[in-house]
Predicted model as a PDB file, atoms N, CA, C, CB and O in Angstrom, pLDDT in the B-factor column:
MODEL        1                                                                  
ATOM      1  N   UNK A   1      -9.869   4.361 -11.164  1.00 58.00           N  
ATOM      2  CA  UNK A   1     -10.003   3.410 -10.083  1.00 58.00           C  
ATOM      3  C   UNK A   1     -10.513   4.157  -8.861  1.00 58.00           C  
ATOM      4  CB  UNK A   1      -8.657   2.692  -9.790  1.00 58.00           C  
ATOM      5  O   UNK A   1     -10.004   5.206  -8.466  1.00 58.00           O  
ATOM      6  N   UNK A   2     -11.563   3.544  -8.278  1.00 63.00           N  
ATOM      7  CA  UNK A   2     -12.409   4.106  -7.146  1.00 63.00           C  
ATOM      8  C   UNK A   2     -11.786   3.493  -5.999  1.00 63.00           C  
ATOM      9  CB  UNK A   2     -14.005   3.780  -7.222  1.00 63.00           C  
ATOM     10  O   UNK A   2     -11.600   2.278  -6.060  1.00 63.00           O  
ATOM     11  N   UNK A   3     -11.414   4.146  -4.918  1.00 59.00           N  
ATOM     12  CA  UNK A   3     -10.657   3.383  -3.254  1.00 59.00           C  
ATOM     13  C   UNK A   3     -11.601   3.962  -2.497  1.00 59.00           C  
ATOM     14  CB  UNK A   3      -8.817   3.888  -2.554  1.00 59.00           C  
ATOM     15  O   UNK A   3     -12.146   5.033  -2.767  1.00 59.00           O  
ATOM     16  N   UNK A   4     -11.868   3.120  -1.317  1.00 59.00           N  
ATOM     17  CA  UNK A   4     -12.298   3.306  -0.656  1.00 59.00           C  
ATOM     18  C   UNK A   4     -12.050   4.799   0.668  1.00 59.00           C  
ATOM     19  CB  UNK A   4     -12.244   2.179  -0.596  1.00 59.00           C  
ATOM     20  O   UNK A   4     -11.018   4.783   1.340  1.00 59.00           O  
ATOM     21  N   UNK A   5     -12.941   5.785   0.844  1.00 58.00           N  
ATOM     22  CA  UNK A   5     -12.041   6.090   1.832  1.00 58.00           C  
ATOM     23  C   UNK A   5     -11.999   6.401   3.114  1.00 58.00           C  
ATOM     24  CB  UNK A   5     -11.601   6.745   1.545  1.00 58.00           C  
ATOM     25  O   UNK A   5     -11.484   7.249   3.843  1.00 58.00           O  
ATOM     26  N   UNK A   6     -12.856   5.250   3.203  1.00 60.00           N  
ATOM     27  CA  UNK A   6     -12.142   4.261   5.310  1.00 60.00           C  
ATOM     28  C   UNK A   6     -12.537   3.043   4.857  1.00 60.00           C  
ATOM     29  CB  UNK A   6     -13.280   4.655   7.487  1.00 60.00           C  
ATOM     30  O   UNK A   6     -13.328   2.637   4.005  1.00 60.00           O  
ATOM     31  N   UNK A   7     -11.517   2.391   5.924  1.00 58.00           N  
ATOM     32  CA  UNK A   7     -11.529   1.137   5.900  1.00 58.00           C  
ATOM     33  C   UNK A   7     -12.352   0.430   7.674  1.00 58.00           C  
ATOM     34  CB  UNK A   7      -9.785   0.783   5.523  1.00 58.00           C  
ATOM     35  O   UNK A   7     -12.718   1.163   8.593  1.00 58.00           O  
ATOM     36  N   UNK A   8     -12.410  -0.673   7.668  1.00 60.00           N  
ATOM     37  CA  UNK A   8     -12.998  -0.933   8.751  1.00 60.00           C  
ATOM     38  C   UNK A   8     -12.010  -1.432   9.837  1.00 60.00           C  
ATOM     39  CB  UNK A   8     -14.017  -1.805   8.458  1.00 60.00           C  
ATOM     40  O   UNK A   8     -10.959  -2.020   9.579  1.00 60.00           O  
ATOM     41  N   UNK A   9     -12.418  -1.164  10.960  1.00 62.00           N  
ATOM     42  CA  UNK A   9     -11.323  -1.016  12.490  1.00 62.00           C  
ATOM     43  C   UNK A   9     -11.585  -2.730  12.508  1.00 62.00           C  
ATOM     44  CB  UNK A   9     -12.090   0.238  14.421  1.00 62.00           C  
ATOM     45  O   UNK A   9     -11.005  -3.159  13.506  1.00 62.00           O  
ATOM     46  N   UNK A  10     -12.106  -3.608  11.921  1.00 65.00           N  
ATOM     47  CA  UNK A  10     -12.042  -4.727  12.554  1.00 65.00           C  
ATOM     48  C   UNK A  10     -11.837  -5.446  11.520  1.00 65.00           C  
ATOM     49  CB  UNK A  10     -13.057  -5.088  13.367  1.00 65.00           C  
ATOM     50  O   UNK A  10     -12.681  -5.447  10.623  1.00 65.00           O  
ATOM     51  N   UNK A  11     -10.226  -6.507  11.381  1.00 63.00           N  
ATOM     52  CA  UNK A  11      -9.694  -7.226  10.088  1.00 63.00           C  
ATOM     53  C   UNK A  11     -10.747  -8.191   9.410  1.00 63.00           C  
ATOM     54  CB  UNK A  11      -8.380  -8.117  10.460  1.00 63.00           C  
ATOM     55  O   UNK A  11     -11.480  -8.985   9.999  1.00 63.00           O  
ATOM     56  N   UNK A  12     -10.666  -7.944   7.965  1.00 58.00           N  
ATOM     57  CA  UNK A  12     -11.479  -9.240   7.597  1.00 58.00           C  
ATOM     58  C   UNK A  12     -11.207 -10.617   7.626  1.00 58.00           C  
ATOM     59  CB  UNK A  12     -11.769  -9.188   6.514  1.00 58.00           C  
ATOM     60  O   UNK A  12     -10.161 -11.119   7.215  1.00 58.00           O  
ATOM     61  N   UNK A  13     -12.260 -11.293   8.168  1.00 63.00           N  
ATOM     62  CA  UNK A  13     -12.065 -12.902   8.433  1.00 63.00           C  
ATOM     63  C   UNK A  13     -10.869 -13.514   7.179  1.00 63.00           C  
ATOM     64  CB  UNK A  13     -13.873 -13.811   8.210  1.00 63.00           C  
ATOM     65  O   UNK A  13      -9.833 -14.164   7.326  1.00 63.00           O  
ATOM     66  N   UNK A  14     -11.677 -12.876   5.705  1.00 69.00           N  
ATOM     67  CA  UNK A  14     -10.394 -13.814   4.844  1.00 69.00           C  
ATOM     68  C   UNK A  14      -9.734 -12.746   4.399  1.00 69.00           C  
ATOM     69  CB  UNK A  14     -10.801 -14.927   3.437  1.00 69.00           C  
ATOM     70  O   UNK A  14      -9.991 -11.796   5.139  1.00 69.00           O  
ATOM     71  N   UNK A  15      -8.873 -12.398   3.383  1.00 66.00           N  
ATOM     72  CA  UNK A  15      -8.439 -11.639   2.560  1.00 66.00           C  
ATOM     73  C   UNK A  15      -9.247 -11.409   1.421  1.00 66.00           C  
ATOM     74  CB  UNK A  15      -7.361 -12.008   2.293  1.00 66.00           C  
ATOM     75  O   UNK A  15      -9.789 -12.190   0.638  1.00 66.00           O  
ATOM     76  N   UNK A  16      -9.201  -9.687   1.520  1.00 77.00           N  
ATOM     77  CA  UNK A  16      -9.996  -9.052   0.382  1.00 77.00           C  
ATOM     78  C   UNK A  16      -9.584  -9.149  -0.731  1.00 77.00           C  
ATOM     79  CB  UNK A  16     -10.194  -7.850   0.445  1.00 77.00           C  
ATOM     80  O   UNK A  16     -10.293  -9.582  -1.639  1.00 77.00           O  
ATOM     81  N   UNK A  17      -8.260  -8.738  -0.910  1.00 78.00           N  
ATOM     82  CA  UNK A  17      -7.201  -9.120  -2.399  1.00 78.00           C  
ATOM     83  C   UNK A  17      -6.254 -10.177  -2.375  1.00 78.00           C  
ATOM     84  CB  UNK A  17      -6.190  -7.930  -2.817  1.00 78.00           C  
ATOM     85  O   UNK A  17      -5.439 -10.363  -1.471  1.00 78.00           O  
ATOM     86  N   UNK A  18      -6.382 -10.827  -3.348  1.00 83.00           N  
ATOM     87  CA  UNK A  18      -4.879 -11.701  -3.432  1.00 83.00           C  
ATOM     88  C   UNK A  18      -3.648 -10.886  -3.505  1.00 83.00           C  
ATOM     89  CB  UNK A  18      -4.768 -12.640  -4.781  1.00 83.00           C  
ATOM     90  O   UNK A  18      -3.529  -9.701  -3.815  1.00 83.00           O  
ATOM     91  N   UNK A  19      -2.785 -11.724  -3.171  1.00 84.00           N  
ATOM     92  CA  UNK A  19      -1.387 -11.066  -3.170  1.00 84.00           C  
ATOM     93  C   UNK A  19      -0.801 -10.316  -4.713  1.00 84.00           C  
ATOM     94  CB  UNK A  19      -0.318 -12.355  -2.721  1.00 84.00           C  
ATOM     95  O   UNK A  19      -0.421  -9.153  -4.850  1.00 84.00           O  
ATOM     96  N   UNK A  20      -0.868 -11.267  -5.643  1.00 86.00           N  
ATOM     97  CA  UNK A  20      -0.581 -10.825  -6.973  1.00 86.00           C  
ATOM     98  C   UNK A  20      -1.506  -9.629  -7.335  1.00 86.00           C  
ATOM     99  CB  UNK A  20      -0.751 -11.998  -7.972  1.00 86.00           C  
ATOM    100  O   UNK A  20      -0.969  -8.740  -7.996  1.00 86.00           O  
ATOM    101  N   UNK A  21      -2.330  -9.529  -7.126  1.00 87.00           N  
ATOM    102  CA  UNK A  21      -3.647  -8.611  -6.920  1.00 87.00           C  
ATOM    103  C   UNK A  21      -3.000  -7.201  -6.351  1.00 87.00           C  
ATOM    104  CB  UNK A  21      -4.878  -9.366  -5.682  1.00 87.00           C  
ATOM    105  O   UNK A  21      -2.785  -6.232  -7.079  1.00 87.00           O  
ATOM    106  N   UNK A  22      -2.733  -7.240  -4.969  1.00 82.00           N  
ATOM    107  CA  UNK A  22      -2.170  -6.315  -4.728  1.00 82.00           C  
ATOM    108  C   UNK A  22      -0.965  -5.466  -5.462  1.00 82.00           C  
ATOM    109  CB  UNK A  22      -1.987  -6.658  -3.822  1.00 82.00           C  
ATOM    110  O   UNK A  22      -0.877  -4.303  -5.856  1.00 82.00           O  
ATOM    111  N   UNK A  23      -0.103  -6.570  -5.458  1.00 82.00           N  
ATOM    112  CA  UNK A  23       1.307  -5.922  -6.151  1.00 82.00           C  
ATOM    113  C   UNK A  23       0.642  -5.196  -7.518  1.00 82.00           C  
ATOM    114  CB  UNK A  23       2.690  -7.338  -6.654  1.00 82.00           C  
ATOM    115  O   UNK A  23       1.193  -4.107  -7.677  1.00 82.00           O  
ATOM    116  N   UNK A  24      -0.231  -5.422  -8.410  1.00 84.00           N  
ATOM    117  CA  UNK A  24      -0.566  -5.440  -9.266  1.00 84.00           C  
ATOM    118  C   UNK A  24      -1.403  -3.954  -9.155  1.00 84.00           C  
ATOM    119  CB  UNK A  24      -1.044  -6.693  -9.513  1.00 84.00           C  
ATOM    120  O   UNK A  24      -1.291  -3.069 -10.003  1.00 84.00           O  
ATOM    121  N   UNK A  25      -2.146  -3.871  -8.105  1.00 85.00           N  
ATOM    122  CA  UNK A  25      -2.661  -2.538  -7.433  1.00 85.00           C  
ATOM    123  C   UNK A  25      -1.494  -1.413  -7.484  1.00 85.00           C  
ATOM    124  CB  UNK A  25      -3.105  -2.830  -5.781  1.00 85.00           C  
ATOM    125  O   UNK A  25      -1.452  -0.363  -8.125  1.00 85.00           O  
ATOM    126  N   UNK A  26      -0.522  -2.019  -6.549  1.00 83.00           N  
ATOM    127  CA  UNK A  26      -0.029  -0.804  -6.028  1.00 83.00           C  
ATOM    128  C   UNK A  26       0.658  -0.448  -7.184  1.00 83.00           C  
ATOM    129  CB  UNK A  26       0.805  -0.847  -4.724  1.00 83.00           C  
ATOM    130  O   UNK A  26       0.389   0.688  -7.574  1.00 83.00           O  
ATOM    131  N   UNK A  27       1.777  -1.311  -8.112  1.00 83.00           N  
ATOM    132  CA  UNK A  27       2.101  -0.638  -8.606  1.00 83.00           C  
ATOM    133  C   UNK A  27       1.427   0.179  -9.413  1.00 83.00           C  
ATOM    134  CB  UNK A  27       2.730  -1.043  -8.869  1.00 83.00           C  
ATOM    135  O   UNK A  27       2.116   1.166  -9.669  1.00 83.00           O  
ATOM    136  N   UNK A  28      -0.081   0.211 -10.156  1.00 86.00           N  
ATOM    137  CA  UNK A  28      -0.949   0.842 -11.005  1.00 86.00           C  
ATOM    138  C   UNK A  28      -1.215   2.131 -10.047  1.00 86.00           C  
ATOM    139  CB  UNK A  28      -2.290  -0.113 -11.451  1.00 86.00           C  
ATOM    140  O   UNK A  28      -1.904   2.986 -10.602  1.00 86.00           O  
ATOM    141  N   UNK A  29      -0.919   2.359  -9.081  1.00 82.00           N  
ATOM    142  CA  UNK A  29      -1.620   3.794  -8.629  1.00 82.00           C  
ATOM    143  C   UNK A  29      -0.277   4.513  -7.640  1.00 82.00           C  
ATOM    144  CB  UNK A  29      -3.383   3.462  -7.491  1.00 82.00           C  
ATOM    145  O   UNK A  29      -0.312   5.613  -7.089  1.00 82.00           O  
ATOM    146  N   UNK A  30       0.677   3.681  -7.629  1.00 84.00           N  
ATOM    147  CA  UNK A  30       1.989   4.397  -7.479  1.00 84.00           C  
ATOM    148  C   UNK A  30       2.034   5.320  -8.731  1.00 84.00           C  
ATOM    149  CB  UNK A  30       3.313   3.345  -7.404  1.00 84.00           C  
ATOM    150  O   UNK A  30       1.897   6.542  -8.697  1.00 84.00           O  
ATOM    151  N   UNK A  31       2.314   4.320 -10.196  1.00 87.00           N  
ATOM    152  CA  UNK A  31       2.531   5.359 -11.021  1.00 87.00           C  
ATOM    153  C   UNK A  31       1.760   6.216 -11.746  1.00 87.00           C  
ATOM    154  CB  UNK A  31       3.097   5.022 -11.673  1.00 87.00           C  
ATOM    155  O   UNK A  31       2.274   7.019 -12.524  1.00 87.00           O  
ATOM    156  N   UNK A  32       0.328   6.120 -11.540  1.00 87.00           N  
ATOM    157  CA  UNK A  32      -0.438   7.510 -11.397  1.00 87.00           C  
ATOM    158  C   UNK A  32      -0.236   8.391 -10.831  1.00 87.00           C  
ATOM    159  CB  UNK A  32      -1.367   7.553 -11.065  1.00 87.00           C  
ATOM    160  O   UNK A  32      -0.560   9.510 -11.231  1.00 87.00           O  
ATOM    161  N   UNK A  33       0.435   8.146  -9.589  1.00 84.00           N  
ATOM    162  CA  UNK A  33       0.538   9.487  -8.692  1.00 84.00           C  
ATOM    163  C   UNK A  33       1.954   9.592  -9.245  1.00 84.00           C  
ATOM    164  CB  UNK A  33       0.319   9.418  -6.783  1.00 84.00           C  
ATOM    165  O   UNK A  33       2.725  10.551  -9.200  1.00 84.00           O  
ATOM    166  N   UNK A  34       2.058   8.817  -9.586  1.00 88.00           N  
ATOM    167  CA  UNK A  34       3.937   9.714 -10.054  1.00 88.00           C  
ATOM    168  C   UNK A  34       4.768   9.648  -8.820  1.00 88.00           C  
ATOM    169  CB  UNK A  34       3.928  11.838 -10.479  1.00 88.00           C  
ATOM    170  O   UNK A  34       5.279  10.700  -8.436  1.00 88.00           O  
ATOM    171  N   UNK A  35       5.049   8.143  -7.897  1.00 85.00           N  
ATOM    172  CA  UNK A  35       5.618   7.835  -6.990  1.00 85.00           C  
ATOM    173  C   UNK A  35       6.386   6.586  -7.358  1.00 85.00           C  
ATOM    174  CB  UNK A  35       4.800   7.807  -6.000  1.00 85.00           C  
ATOM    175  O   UNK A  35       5.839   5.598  -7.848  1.00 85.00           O  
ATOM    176  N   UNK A  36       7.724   6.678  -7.090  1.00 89.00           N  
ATOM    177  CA  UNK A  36       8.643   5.824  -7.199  1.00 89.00           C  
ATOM    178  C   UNK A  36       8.641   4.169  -6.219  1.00 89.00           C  
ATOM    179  CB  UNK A  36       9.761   6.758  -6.904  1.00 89.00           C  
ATOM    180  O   UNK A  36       9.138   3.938  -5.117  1.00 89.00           O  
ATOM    181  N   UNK A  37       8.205   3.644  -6.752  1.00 84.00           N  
ATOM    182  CA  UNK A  37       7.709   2.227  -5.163  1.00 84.00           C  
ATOM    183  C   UNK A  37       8.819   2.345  -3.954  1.00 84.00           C  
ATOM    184  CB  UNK A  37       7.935  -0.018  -5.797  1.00 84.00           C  
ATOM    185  O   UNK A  37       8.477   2.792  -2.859  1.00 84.00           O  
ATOM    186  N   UNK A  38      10.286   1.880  -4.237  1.00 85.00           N  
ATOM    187  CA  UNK A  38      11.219   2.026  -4.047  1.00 85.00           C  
ATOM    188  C   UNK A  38      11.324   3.048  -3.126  1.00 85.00           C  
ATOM    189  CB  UNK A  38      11.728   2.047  -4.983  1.00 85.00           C  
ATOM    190  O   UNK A  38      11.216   2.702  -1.949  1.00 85.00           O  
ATOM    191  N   UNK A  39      11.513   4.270  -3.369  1.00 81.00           N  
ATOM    192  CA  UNK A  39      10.960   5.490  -2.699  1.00 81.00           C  
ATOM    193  C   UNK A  39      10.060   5.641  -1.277  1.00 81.00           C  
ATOM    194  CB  UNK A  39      10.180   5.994  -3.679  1.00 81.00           C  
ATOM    195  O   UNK A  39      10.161   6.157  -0.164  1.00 81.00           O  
ATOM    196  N   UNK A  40       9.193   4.905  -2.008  1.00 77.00           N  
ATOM    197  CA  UNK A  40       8.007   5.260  -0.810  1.00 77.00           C  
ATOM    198  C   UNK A  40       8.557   4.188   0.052  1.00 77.00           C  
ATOM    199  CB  UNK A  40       6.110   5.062  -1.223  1.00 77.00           C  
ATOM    200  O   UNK A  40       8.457   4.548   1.225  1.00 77.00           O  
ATOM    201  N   UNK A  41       9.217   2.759  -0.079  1.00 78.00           N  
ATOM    202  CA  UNK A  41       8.941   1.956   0.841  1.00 78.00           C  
ATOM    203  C   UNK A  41      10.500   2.655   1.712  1.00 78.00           C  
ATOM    204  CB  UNK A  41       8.722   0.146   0.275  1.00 78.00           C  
ATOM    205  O   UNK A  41      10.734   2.664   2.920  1.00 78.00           O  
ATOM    206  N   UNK A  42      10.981   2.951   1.069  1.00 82.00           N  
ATOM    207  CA  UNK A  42      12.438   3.783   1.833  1.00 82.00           C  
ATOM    208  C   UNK A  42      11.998   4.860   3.019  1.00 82.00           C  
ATOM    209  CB  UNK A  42      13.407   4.876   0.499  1.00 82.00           C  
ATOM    210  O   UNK A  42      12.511   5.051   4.122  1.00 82.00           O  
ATOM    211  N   UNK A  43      10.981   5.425   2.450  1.00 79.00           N  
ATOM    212  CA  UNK A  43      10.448   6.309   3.228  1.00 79.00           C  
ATOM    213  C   UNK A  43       9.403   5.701   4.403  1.00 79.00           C  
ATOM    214  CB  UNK A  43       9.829   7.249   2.308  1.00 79.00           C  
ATOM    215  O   UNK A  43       9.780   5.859   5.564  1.00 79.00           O  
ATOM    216  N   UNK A  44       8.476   5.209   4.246  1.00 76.00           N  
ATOM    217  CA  UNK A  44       7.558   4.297   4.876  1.00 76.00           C  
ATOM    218  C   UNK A  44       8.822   3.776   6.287  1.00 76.00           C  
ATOM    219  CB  UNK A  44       6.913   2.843   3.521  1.00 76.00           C  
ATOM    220  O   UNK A  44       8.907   4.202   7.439  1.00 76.00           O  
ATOM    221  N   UNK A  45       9.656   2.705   5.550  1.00 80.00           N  
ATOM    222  CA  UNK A  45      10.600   2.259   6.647  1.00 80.00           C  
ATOM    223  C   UNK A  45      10.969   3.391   7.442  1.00 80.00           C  
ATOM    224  CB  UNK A  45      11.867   1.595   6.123  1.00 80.00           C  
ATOM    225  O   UNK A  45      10.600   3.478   8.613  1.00 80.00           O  
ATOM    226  N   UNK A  46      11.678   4.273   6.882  1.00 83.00           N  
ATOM    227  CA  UNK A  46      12.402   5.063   8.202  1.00 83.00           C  
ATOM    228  C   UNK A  46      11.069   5.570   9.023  1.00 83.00           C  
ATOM    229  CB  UNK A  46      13.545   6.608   7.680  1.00 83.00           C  
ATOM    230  O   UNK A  46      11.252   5.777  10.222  1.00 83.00           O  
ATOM    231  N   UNK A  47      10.030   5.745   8.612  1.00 81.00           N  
ATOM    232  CA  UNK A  47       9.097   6.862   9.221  1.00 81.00           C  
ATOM    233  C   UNK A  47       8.307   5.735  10.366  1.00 81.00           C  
ATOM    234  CB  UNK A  47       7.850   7.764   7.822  1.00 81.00           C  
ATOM    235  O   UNK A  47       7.723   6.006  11.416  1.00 81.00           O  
ATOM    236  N   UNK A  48       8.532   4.467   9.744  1.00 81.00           N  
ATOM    237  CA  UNK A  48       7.944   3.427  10.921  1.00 81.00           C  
ATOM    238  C   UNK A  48       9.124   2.710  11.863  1.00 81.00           C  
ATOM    239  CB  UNK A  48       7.051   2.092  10.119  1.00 81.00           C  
ATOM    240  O   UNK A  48       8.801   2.610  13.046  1.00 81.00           O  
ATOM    241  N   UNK A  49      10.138   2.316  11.591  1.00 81.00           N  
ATOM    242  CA  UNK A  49      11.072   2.216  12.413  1.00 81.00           C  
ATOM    243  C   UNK A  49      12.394   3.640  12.814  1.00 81.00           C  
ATOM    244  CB  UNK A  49      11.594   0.974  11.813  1.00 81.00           C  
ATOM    245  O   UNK A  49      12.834   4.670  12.303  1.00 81.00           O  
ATOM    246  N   UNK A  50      12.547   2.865  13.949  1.00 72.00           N  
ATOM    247  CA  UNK A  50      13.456   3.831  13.937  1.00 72.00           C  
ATOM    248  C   UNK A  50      15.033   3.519  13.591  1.00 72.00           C  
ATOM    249  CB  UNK A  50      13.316   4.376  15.170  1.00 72.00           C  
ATOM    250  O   UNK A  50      15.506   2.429  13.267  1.00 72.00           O  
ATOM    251  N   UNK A  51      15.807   4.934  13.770  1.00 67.00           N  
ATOM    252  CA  UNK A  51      17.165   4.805  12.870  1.00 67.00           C  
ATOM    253  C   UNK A  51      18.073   4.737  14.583  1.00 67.00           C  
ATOM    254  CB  UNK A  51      17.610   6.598  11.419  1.00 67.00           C  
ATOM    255  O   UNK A  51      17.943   5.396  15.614  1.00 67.00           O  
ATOM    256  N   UNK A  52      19.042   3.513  14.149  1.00 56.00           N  
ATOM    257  CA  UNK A  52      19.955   3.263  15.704  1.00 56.00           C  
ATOM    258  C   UNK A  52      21.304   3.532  14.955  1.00 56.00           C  
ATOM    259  CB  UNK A  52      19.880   1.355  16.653  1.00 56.00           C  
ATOM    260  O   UNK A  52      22.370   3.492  15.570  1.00 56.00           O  
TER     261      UNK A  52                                                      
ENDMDL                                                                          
END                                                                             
């Protein structure tokens, strides 16, 4: 699977992928890389919000 690598600074008018589409993405190249979903979104959260 080929990704793009940049994306454009200005949102597209519609959506590029459907939703099922996506989920369907990520999980296929989570577990190529050998990343736990779960994991990453645990991580993702703390690293974008913060901890009170």
């Amino acid at each position: 699977m080929k990704l793009s690598l940049s994306l454009s600074q200005n949102p597209p008018v519609t959506s590029v992928y459907g939703v099922n589409q996506l989920l369907k993405n990520e999980a296929k190249i989570a577990q190529s890389q050998h990343i736990a979903i779960y994991g990453l979104m645990q991580s993702t959260g703390s690293a974008v919000l913060p901890s009170y």
